[in-house]
Rosetta silent file (secondary structure, phi, psi, omega in degrees, C-alpha in Angstrom):
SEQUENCE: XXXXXXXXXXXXXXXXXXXXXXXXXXXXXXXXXXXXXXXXXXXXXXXXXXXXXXXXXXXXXXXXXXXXXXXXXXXXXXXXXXXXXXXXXXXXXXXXXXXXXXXXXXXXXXXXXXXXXXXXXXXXXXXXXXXXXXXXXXXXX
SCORE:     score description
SCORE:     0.000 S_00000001
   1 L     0.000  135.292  174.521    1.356  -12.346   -4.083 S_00000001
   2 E  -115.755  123.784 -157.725    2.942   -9.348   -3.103 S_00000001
   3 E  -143.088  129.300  169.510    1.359   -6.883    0.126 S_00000001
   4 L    55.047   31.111 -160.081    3.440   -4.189    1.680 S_00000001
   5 L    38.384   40.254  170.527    6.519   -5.630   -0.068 S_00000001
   6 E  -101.287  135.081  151.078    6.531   -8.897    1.359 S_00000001
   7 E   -61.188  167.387 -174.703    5.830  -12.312   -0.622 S_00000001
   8 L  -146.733   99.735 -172.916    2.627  -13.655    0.941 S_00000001
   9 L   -65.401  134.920 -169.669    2.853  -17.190   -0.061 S_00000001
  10 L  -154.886 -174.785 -178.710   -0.399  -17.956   -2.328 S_00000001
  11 L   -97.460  -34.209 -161.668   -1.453  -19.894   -5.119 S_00000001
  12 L  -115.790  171.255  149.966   -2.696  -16.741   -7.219 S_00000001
  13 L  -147.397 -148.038 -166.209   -1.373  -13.402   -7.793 S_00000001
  14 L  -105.376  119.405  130.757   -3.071   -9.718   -9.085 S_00000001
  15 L   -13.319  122.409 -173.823   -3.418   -8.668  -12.258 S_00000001
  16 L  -176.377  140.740 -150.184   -1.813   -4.855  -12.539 S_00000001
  17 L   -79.294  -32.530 -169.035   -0.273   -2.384  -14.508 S_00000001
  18 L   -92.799 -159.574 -159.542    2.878   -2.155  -11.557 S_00000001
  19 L   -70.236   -9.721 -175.521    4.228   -4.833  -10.055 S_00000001
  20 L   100.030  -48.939 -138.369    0.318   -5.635   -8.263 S_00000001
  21 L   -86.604  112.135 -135.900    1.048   -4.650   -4.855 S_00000001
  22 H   -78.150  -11.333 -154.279   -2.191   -3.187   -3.826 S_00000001
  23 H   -86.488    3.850  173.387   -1.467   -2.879   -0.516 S_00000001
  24 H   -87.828  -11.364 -174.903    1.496    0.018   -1.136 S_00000001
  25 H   -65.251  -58.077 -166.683   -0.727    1.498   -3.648 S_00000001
  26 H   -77.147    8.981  147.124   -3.644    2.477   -0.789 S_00000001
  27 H   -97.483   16.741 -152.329   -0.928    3.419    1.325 S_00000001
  28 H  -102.661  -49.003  169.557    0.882    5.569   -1.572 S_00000001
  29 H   -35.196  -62.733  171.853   -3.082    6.740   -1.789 S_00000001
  30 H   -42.552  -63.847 -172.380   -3.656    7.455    1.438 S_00000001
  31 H   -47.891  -59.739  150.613   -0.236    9.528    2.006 S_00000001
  32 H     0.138  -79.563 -164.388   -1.400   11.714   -1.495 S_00000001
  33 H   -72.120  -14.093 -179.196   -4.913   12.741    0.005 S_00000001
  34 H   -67.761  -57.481 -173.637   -3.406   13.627    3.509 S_00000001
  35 L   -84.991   28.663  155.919   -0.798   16.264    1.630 S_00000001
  36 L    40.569   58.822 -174.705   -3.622   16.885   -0.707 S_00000001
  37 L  -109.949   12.069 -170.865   -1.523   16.211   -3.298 S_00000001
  38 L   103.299 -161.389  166.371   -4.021   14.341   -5.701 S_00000001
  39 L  -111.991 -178.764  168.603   -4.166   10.528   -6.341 S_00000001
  40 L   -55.806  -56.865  158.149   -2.319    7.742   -7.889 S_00000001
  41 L    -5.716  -54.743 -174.502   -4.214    8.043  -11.020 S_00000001
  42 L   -78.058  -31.211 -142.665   -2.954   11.872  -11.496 S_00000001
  43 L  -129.383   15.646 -161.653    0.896   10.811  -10.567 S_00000001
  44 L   177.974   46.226 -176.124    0.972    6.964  -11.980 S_00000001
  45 L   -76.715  136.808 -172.745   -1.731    6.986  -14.636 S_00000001
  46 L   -71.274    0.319  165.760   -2.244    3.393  -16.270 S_00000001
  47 L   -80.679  -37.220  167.401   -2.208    4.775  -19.567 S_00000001
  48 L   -50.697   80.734 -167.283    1.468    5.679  -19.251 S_00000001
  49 L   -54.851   -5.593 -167.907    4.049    2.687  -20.756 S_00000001
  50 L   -98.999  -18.596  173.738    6.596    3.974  -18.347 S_00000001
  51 L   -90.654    2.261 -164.914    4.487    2.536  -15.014 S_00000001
  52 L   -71.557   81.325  173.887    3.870   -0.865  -16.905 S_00000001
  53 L   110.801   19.175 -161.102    5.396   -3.131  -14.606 S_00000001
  54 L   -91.339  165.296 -166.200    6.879   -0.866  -12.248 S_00000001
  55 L   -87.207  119.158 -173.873    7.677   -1.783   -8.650 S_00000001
  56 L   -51.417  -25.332 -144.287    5.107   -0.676   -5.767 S_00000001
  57 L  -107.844  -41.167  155.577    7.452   -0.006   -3.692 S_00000001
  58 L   -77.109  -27.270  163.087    9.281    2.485   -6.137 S_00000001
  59 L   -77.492  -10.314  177.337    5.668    4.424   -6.634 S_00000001
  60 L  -101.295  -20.667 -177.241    5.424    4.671   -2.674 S_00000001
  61 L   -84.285   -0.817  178.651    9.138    6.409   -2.336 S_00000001
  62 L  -109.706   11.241  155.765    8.161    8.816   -5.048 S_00000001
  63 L  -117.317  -15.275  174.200    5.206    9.939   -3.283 S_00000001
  64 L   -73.890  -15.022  169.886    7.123   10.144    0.131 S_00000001
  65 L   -84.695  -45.226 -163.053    9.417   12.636   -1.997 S_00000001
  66 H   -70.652  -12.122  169.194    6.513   14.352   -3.439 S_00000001
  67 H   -84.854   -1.297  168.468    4.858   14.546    0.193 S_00000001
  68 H   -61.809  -53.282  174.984    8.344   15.785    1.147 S_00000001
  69 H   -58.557  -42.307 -174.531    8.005   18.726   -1.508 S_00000001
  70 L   -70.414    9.787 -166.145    4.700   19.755   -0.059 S_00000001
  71 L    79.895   25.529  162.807    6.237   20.290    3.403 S_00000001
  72 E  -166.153 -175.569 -163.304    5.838   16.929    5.122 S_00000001
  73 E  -121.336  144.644 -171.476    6.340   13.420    6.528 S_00000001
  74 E   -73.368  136.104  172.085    4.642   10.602    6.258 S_00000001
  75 E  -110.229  -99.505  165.476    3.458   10.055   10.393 S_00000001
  76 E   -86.670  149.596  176.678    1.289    6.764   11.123 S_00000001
  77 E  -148.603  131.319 -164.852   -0.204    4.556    8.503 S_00000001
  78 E  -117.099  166.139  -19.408   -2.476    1.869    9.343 S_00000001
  79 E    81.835  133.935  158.553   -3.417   -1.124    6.671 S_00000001
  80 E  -143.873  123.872  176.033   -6.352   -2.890    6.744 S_00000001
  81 E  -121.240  138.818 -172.690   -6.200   -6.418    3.622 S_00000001
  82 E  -117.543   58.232 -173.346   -9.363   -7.355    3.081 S_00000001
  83 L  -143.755  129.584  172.884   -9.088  -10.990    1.823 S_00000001
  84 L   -22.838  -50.690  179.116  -10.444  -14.589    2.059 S_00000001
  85 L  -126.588  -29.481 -160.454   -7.534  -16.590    1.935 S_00000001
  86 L   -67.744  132.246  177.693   -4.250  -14.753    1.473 S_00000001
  87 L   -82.740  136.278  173.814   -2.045  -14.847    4.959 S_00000001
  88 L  -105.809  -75.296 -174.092   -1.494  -12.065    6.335 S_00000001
  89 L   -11.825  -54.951  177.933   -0.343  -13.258   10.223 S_00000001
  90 L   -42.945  -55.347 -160.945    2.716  -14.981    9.085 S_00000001
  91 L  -105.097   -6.476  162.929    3.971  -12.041    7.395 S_00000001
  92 H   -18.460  -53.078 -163.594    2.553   -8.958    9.512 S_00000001
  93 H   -83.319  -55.472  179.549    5.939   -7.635   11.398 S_00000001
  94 H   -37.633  -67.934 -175.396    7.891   -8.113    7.712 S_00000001
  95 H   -47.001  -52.945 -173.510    4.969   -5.922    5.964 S_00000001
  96 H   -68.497  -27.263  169.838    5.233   -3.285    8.951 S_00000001
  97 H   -61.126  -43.380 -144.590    9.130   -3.316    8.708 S_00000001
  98 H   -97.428  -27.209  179.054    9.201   -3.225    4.907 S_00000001
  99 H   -70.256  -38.545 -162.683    6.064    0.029    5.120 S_00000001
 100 H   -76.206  -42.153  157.597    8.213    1.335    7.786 S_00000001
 101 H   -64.468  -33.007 -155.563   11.729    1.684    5.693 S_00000001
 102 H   -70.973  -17.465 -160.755    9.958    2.890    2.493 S_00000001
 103 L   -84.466  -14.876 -170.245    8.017    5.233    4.605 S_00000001
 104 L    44.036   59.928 -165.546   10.999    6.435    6.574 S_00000001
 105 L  -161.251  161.492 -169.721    9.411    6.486    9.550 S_00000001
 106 L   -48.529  159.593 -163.549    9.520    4.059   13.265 S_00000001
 107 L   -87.470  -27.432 -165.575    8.375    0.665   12.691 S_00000001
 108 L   -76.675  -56.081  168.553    5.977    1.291   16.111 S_00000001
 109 L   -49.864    3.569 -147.509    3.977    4.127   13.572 S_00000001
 110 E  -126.379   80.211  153.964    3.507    1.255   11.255 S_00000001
 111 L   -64.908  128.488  159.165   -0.207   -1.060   11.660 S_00000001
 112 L  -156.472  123.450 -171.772   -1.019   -3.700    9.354 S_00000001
 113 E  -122.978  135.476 -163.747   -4.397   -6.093    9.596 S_00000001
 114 E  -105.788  168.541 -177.776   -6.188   -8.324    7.719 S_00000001
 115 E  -175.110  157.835 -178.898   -9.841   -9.005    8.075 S_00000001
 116 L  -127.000  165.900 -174.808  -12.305  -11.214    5.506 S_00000001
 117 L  -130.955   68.249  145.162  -16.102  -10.531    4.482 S_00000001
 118 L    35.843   14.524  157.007  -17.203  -13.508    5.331 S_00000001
 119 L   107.343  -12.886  172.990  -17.755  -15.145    1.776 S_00000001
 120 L   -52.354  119.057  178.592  -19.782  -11.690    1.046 S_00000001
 121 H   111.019 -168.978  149.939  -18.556  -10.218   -2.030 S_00000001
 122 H   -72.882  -24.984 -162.848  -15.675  -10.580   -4.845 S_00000001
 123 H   -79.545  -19.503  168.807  -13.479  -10.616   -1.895 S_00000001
 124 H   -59.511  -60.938  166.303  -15.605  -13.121   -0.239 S_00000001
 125 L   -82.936   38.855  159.958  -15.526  -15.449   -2.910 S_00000001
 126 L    66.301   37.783 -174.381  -11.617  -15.187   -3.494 S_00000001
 127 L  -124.140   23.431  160.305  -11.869  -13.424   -6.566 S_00000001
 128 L   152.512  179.367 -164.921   -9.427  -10.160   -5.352 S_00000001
 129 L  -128.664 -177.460 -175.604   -8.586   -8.732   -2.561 S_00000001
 130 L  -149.402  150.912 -175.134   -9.084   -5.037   -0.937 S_00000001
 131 E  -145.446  139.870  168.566   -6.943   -2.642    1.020 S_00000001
 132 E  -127.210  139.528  172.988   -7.601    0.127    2.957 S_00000001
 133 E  -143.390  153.457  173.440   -5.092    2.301    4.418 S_00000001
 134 E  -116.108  149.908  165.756   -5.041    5.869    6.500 S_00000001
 135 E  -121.178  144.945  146.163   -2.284    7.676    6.503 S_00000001
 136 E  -135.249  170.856 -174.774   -1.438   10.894    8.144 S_00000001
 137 E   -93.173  166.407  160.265    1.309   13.930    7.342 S_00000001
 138 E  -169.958  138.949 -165.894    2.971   16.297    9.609 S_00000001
 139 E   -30.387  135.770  173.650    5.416   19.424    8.980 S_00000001
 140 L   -54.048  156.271  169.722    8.912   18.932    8.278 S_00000001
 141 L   -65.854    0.000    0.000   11.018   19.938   11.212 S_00000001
């Protein structure tokens, strides 16, 4: 499984049009609604044969150019994975390193945390995972 463009050693992985990795999508998401630039959906639609299999990590540097075009920078972005089994701890400082190049921004602006729902849910009962992430922008210099 792949979160923040780190393996996450697992047993399973995601089902997805890109490459799966959900947790660059909600921050590719996040960054979007800050420069009120739309969603993934509008920019990356899953109908489209050209994102089919594309790399997460290449859909988050093409919204840090398109929040570039609007007149800003990605500033802090915080992560929250919202899953049962998949380790996060192991791989935390990699995921905040690897958010932190694509994002072009200090590694120290860079959160990323895991949490579980307590067997509540699909995520409780290990059937997918969840991400949340905030981001915010702020003028180019």
């Amino acid at each position: 499984m792949v979160l923040c463009g780190v393996v996450a050693a697992h047993d399973r992985g995601l089902v997805a049009t890109s490459d799966g990795d959900v947790a660059l999508h909600a921050v590719a998401d996040a960054l979007l609604g800050a420069a009120a630039l739309g969603d993934l959906g509008m920019h990356f639609p899953s109908t489209d044969p050209a994102w089919q299999g594309v790399s997460s990590s290449d859909i988050l540097r093409h919204v840090v150019s398109l929040v570039h075009g609007a007149g800003y920078s990605p500033g802090n972005v915080d992560v929250t994975v919202v899953a049962q089994s998949v380790p996060i701890a192991p791989h935390r400082e990699a995921m905040r390193a690897a958010l932190a190049e694509y994002l072009g921004i200090a590694h120290d602006l860079v959160s990323v945390k895991a949490t579980t729902t307590d067997g509540l849910g699909f995520t409780g009962r290990d059937e997918g995972i969840a991400v949340f992430a905030v981001a915010t922008v702020q003028p180019l210099s």
